[in-house]
N, C-alpha and C positions, 0 to 999 in steps of 0.2 A: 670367331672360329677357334681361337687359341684356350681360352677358358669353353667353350664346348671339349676339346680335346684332351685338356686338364682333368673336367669331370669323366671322363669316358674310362676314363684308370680308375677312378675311387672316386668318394663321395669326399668333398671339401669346403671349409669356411672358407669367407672372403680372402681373409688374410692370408690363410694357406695358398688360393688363388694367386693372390700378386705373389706371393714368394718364389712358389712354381717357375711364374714365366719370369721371373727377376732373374731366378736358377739357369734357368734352360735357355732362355736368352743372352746366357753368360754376360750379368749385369746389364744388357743394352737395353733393355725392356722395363721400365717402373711404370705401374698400373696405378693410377689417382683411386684412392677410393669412392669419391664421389663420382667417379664415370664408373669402375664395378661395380658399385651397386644398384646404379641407376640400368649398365649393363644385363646385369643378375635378373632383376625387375620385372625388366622387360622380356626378357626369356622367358624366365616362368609365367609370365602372365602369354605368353603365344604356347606356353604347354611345353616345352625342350625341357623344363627343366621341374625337379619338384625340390621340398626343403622339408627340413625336421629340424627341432633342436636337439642339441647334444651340449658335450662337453668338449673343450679343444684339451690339444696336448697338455698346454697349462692350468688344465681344472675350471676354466673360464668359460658361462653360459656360448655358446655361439650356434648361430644357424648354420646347419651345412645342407649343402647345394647336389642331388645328384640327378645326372642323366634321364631321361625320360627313350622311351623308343621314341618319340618323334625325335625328340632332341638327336638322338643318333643320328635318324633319317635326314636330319639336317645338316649336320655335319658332314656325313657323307658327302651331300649337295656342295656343300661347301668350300668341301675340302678339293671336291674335282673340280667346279670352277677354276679354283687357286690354282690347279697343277694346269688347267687350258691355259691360263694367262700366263702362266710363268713360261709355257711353251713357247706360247705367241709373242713372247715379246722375246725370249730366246731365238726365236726364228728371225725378228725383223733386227734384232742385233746381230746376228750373224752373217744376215745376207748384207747389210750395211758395212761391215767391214769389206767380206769378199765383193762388194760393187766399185768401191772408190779404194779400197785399201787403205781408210782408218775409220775408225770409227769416233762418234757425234756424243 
């Protein structure tokens, strides 16, 4: 979900990828390359994502990664899953404290 979210702003190499969520996860998040790319992979081969080569910042060959409309479509999916769970577990923590008065 998070590298779908990445590409949904701009078209980006791998590298760029982990840098991103390294960024935006204020350091908490390191992305192995070996599971991005295996990541990446598998995306494009379900259609979310397509690639071109270009140039990076550094003048260096590299593949970049962009969005697909299904890929969007997916993320949307994805992304509202995330916010039901995050609810639902917000709910059974809440009502958990308010039942016994602490919380587990």
């Amino acid at each position: 979900m998070m590298i779908l979210r990445i590409l949904s702003e701009e078209s980006q190499h791998g590298w760029g990828i982990t840098q991103k969520i390294h960024l935006l996860s204020e350091e908490a998040l390191k992305i192995e390359e070996g599971s991005l790319y295996l990541a990446l992979s598998r995306m494009q081969r379900k259609g979310w994502l397509k690639s071109k080569w270009g140039k990076s910042e550094n003048n260096r060959k590299a593949k970049f990664y962009e969005l697909t409309q299904s890929g969007r479509k997916q993320l949307e999916k994805q992304q509202s899953a995330w916010e039901q769970l995050c609810a639902v577990i917000e709910s059974v923590m809440r009502r958990q404290r308010t039942s016994d008065g602490q919380s587990e």
